[in-house]
N, C-alpha and C positions, 0 to 999 in steps of 0.2 A: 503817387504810384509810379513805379517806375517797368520795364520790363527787361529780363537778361537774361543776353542768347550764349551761348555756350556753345564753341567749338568744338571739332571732333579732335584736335588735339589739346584741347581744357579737360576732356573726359575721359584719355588713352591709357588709364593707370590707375590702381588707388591712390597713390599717393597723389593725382592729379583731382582726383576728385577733392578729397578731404584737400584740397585748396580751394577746389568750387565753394564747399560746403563754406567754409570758412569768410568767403566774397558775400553768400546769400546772405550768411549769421551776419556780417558786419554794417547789411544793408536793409536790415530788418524796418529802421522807424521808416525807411521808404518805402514800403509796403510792393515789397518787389512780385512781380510774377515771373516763372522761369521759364525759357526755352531751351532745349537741347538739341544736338547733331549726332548722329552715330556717334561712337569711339570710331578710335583715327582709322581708316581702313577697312572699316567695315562694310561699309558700302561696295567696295570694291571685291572685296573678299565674297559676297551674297552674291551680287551678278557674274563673278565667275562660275561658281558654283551653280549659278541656274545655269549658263552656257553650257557646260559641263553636262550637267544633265540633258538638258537637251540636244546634245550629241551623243548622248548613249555611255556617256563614261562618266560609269558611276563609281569604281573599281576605285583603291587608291592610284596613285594619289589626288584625284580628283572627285568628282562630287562629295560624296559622304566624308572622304578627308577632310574637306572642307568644311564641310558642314560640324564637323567635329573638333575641328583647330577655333572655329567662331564658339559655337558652345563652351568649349575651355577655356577659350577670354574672358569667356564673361561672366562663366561662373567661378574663376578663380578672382576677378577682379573685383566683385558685385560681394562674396564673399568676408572679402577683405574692408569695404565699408557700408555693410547694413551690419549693426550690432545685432547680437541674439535675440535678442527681441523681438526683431523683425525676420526671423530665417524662416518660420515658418511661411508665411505670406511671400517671402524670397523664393522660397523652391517652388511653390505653388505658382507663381509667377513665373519662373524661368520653363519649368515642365509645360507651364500652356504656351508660352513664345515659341519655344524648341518643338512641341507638337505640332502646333499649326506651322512652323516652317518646314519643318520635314517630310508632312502634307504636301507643301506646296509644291517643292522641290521633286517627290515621285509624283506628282500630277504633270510637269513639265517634262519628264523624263518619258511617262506615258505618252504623250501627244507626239513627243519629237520634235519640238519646237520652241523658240521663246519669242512671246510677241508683246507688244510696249505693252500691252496692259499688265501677263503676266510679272514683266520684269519689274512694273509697279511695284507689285503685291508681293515680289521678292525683296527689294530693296530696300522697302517700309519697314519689314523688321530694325534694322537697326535704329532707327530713331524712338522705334517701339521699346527695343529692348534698355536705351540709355536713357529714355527717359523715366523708365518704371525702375529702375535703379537708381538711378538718383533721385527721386521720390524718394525710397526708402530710405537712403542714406540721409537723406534731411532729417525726417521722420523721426527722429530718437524719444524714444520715453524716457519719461523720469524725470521729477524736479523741475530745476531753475534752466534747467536746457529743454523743456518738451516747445517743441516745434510740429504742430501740424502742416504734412506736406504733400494733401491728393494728389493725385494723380489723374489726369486729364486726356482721353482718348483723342487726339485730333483728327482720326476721324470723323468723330461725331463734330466738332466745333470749324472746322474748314470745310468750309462747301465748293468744290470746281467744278469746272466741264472737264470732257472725256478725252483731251488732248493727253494721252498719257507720257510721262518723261519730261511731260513742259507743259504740265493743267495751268490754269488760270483760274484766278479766284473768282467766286459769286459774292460779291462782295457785301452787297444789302442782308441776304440771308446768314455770310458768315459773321458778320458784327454782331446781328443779334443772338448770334449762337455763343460768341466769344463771350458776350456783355452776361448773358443768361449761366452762365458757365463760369466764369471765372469771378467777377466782380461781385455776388455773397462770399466767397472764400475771403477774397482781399477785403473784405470791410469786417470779417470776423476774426482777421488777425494772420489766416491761413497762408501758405505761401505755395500755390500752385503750381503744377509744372507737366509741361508738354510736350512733347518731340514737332520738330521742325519740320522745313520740306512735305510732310507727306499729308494729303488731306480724302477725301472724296466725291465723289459724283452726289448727286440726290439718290441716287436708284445707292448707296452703300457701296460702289466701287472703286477698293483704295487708287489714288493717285498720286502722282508726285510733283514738285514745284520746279524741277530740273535745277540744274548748276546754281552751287550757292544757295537751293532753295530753304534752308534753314534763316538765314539772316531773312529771304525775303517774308515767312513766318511769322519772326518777330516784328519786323516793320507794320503787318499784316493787323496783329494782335495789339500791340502799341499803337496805331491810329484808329482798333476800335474801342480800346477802353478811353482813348484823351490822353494818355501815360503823360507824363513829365517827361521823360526822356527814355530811350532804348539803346540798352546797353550792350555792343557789341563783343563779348570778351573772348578774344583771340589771342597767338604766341607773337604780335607784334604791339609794342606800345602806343600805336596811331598809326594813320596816316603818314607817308613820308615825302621828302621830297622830289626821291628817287625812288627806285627797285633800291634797297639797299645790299641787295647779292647780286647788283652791275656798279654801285655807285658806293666805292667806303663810305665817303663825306655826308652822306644822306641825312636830311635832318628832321625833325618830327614838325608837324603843322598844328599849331594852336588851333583853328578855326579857317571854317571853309563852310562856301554856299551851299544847296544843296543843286543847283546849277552848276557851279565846278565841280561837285563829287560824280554829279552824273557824266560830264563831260569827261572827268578823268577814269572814270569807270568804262566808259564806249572805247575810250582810245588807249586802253589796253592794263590800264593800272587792275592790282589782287584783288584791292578792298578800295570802297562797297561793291557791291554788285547793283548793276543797273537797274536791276529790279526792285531792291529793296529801297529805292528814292524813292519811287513814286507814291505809295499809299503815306509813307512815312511826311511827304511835302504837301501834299493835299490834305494833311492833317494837321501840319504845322507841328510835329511832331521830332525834336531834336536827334540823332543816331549822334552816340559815343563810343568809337574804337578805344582799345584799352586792350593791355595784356594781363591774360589769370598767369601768368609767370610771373607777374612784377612784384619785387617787396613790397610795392605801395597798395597795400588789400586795402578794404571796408572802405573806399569811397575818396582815398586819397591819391590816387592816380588820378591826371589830367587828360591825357592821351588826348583824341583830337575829336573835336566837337563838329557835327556838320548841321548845319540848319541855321549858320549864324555868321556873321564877320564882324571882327573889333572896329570900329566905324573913326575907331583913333588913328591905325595902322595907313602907313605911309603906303602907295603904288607898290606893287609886289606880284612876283610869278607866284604860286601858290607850289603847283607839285609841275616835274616833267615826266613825259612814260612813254614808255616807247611800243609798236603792234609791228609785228613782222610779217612777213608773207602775205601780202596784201595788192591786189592787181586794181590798176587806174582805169575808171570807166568815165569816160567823156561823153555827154548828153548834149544834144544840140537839138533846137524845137522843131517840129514838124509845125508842113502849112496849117495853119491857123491859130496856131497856141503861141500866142508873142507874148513880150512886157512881162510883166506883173506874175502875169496868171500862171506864167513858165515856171517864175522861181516858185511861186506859192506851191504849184505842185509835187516841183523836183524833194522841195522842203517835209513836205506830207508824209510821201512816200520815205524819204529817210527815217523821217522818227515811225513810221512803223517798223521799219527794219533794223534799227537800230540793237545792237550796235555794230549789224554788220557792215553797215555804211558810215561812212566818215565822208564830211565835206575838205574837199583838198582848194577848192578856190572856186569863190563866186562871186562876182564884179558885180553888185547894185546898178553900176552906171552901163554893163554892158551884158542883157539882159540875155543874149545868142548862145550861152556858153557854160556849163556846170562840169566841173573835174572831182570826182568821188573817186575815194579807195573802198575797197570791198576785200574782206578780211579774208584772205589764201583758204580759212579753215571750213569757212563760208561756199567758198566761190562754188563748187561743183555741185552742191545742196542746192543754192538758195540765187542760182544766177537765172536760172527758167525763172524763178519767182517775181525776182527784178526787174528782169526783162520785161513779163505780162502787166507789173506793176507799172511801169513807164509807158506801154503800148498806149498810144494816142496825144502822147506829151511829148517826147524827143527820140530822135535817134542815137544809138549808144554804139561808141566804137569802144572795144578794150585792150587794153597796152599792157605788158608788162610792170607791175611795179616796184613797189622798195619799201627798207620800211621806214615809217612816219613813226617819225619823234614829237608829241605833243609839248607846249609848253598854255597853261591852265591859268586864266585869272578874268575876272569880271573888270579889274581894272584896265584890262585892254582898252576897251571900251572910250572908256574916259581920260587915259592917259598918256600922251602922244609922245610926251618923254621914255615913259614904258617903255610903248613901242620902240622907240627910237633905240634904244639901248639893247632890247632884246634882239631886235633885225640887225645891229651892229654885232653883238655876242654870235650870231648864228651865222652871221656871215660864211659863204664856200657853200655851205647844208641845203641850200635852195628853200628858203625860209618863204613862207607866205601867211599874209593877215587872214584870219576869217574872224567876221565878224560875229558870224550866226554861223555857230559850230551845232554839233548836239545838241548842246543847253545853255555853255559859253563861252564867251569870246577866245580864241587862243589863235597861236600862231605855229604851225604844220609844218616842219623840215619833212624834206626824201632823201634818206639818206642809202647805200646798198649794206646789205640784213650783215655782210662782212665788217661794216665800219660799224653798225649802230649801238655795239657798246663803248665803245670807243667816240664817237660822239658824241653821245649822253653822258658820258662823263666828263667829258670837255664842257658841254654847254651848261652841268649843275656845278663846274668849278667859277664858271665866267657871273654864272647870272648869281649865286649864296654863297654869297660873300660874309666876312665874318665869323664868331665863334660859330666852330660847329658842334659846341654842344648846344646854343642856344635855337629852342622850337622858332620856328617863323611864324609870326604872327596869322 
């Protein structure tokens, strides 16, 4: 069994679909189950439109325009690939989405306000509405193509707490919701599918899983059925070496830990998102990046595998990435907290905040002293937070900083030649070791946010060498 998630730009089109369709048909004897994301914009388009409302402007071209520009996507697009067979159950579906959201949208408009919960229960349509479409578009009757393809309400199968905009899962109660749910469909042939990101409370109050929270869905749903592997399909063929819109040369990654993808995920890399590691790692559960644009449909795209490393593969940087806007906060221990207990703590408090903290340099041998960035986007949110989180462990001065250029590999660790070579390559960037980053070892230039595409692309010329059409191991 396998599970695949589907991006909002795999679903922006019919013609994008009927290539979804074409990934799920081709991967049939894997007994896939499906996840979905809005269509591309959609999301954005619904929270406007709630804003809109809740400032009183309903008029064109705002609210109701809106509301009417979304309806037209989707029933011209949804139109396009559900066969007649299914229009009946099509409009009836489209009428009760488009009912209850235009509900929701005059109840926002009445109050005068939009607050995280509402915005919830606005922006959950879209994953509502792509994934009951493509349901049906699976769905075909007739013959030697009939495909049964429920459709699965996530909020009844995702259970969070009431953090709206950033719920967290319940994770014991959602497993067995996912398990009880999905896994009679996939053993009777069926090929289920559900919208991403959005889940809810016990008490039925829609929520959502915030940024990226689609992928973290599937990771979600893939470490409670056991899946085989979860497929991420997106408009990029894998993982890269670089940002490939700062770096032409950039080159695709065979294989990476799930410690380097979290690592490269905090310190600023697209894909994965940091959230989708963790259910997916504690479950021992494989994430494969892959593009629904690539010729290579049904199963023969390789794109990049994370949960694993070829154990043949020679010492290697894996990916570099760069975070901008990011200010240095220096930690120095208050009387009584020395040795040991200083770093364990400083170390704590980062992985709960992660990823807005990054480790800039921490001496094992000199225990007085920790140099954190803290992400510019971050800083004015989440610096009271920080603050209270350190009260009673170090004193914290903050400096201006720059941005930090990551470079990713577990073999830091063990390879002094690596090393050797990387801190020669990075030379001028003000390069430093950490050992114990996020998740793994890597080594953190400061460069100013004017030079850092221009360093990053100097430093993926020095370190990936060779063909650049060939993936890195």
């Amino acid at each position: 069994m396998i599970v695949l998630k589907f991006g909002g730009s795999s679903v922006d089109s019919a013609e994008s679909i009927e290539r979804v369709v074409r990934i799920v048909r081709g991967l049939l004897p894997r007994r896939p189950v499906v996840v979905v994301s809005a269509m591309a914009k959609t999301t954005r388009r619904l929270l406007k439109c709630a804003d809109a409302a809740a400032a009183g402007d309903l008029d064109v071209p705002t609210a109701w325009a809106i509301f009417e520009e979304v309806r037209a996507y989707h029933e011209s697009v949804a139109r396009a690939v559900v066969p007649p067979a299914g229009r009946r159950v099509l409009d009836a579906m489209l009428t009760r989405w488009f009912g209850e959201l235009h509900k929701a949208i005059a109840d926002i408009a009445a109050e005068g306000r939009l607050t995280p919960r509402s915005a919830d229960g606005i922006a959950a349509f879209g994953e509502l509405l792509a994934s009951s479409i493509l349901s049906l578009a699976l769905d075909r009757a007739g013959g030697a193509d009939d495909l049964e393809s429920p459709w699965i309400d996530c909020r009844q199968v995702l259970i969070t707490n009431d953090s709206f905009n950033r719920a967290l899962p319940i994770y014991d109660e959602t497993d067995a919701l996912l398990r009880k749910a999905l896994l009679p469909h996939v053993a009777a042939g069926r090929v289920p599918v559900m919208g991403g990101y959005v889940g809810a409370t016990r008490d039925g109050v829609t929520t959502t899983l915030g940024k990226e929270g689609s992928d973290f869905s599937a990771a979600i749903v893939g470490a409670a059925l056991g899946a085989e592997e979860v497929q991420l399909w997106t408009d990029v063929d894998g993982l890269m070496t670089a940002d490939p819109r700062l770096v032409t040369g950039a080159r695709r990654v065979r294989t990476l830990s799930f410690a380097e993808a979290l690592e490269l995920s905090c310190s600023g890399a697209k894909k994965p998102h940091h959230g989708t590691l963790g259910p997916a790692s504690r479950a021992k559960v494989p994430i494969r990046i892959l593009s629904s644009r690539s010729p290579h449909l049904h199963g023969a795209a390789e794109g990049t595998l994370i949960g694993t490393r070829d154990p043949a593969a020679p010492p290697s940087i894996k990916s570099i990435t760069c975070r901008d806007n990011t200010r240095r906060l220096t930690l120095r221990p208050v009387a009584g907290v020395d040795g040991p207990a200083f770093l364990a703590k400083v170390f704590a408090v980062c992985d709960s905040f992660r990823p807005a903290l990054l480790v800039l340099r921490s001496n094992e041998n000199n225990e007085r002293e920790v140099e954190l960035a803290v992400a510019e986007i971050d800083h004015e949110d989440r610096l009271f937070e920080i603050r209270r989180a350190f009260a009673g462990v170090g004193e914290i001065s903050l400096s201006p900083g720059r941005s930090v250029i990551t470079l990713v590999s577990e073999d830091l660790a063990t390879s002094p030649e690596l090393v050797r070579q990387v801190l020669q390559a990075a030379e001028g960037l003000d390069p430093r070791l950490v050992l114990r980053g996020v998740a793994a070892p890597c080594i953190r230039c400061l460069v100013t946010e004017e030079m850092s595409g221009a360093a990053l692309a100097a430093l993926h010329d020095r370190i990936f060498t060779g063909d650049p059409g060939e993936p890195v191991p």
